[in-house]
ROPAKE-618180 format. One record per residue (C-alpha): y, z, x. Coordinates in steps of 0.25 Angstrom, whole numbers, plus 2048, in hexadecimal, padded with zeros to 3 digits. Each point is the difference from the previous one (the first is absolute). Last residue first. Layout:
BEGIN
YZX;...
END
This chain:
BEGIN
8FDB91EE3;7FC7F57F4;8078067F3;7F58027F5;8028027F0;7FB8087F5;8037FF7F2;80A8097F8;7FC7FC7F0;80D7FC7F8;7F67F67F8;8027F37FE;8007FB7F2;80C8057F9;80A7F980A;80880480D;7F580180C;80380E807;7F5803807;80380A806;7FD804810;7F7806809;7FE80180E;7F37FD80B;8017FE80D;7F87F4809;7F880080B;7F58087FC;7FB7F57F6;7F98087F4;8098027F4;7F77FF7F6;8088007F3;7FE8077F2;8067FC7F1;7FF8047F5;7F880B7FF;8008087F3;80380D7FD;7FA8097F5;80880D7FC;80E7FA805;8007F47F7;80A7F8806;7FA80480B;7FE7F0806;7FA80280E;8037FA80D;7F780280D;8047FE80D;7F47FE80A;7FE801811;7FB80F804;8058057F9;8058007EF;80E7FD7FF;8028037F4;80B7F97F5;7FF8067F0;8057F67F7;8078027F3;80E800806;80080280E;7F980B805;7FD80080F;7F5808806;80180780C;7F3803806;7F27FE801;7F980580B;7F27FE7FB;7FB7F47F7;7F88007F4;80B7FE7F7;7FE8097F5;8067FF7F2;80380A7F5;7FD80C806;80480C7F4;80A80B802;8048097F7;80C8077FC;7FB80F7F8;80D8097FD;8077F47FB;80C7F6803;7F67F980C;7F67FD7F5;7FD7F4808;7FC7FC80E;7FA7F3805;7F87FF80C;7FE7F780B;7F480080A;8047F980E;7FC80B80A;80E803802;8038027F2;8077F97F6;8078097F6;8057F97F0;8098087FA;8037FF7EF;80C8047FA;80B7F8801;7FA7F27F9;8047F880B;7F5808809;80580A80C;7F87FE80C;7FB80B809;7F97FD80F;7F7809809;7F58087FA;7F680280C;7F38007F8;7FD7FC7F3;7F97F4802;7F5807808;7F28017FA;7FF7F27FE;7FC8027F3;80D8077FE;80880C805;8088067F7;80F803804;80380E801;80B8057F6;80B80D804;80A8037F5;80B8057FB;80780380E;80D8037FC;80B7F5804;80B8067F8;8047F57F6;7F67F4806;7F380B7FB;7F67FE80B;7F17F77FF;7FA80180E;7F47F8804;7F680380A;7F37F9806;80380680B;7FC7FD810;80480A80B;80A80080E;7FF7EF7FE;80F801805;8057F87F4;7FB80B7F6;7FD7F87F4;8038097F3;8067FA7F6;80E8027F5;8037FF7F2;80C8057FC;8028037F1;80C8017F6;7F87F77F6;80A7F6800;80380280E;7F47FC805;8027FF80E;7F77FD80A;7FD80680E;7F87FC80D;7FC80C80A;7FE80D7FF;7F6808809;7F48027F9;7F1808802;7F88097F4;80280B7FD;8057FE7F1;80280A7F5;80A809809;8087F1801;80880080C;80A7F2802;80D809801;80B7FF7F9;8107FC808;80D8037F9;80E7F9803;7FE7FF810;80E7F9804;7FF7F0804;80E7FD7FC;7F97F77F3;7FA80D7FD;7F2803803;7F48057F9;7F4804809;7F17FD7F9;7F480780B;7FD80380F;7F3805801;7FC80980C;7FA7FE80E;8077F2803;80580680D;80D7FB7FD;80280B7F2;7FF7FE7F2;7FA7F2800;7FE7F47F9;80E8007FA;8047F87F3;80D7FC7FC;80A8027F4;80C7FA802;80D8047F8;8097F77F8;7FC8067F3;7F97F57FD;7F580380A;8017F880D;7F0800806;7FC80280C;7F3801807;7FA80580E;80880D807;7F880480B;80580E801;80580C7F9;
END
């Protein structure tokens, strides 16, 4: 296995991680690997779906764990294909349940290269952003049918790694915006607030809001540090 890319600690104590690639020359899947906390290989399930032949290389993962699922994407980091792949796995014994492709939208690519998976408060519902900026909600993830619906789209390209905070859904959106949407209702985001970040000579971070009182809201805002 190589090209290890995310980690989570389960409750057990144990890591589960996500690996890109079987082998270095990148020719084969890699796949879910459990770990214990002294790094030895518990049990490892590969990403092949007989039902699906299309392109993916694990890559970002959520837990679910009250629905005993695994939610993983498909971005390949060394731009060897392009998926539009998700992967929904059962958290008890990492079986492959199933294998979703992202719908493309109007755009006729917002499905494309799924990258980041986020875990709502209410502990069921994922959202996935995808490097060409379409974001989509899956549901259903405790039955034989998930589905995944695009929600919002960006319309940007190269978008990646979101931040969840709360209610609100962080993205950076190139070449020069970060856009905040309120999900407190998953199904129809809203935008809240977006930021045109267009000077070349500053870097851009984010951080809280964190205002005390009922008025302001805990909404992570952008801000600029001169370089």
């Amino acid at each position: 296995m190589s090209h290890p890319h995310s980690f989570v600690r389960l409750s057990s104590g144990n890591i589960l991680a996500t690996f890109q690639h079987r082998r270095h020359d990148g020719a084969a899947a890699g796949g879910l690997v459990e770990f214990s906390p002294s790094g030895e290989m518990i049990r490892y399930s590969p990403p092949a779906d007989a039902h699906h032949s299309g392109f993916v290389r694990p890559y970002s993962l959520a837990i679910i764990s009250s629905l005993n699922r695994v939610v993983t994407t498909g971005h390949d980091m060394h731009q060897q294909g392009t998926t539009r792949a998700v992967q929904v796995w059962r958290l008890s014994d990492l079986e492959l349940l199933e294998t979703i492709e992202l719908p493309n939208g109007p755009r006729g690519l917002e499905g494309t290269e799924s990258g980041e998976a986020r875990v709502l408060s209410d502990g069921k519902t994922v959202l996935v952003a995808t490097y060409r900026c379409g974001l989509f909600r899956l549901s259903a993830l405790e039955t034989d049918s998930p589905r995944a619906d695009l929600v919002y789209d960006f319309k940007g390209d190269d978008c990646a790694l979101p931040v969840l905070f709360d209610s609100f859904w962080v993205q950076t959106v190139p070449p020069h915006s970060v856009v905040t949407l309120d999900i407190s209702r998953p199904a129809l985001p809203r935008e809240s607030h977006a930021s045109s970040l267009v000077p070349e000579n500053r870097r851009t971070g984010l951080r809280a809001n964190r205002k005390g009182g009922a008025s302001p809201s805990r909404e992570p805002v952008p801000f600029w540090v001169e370089s």
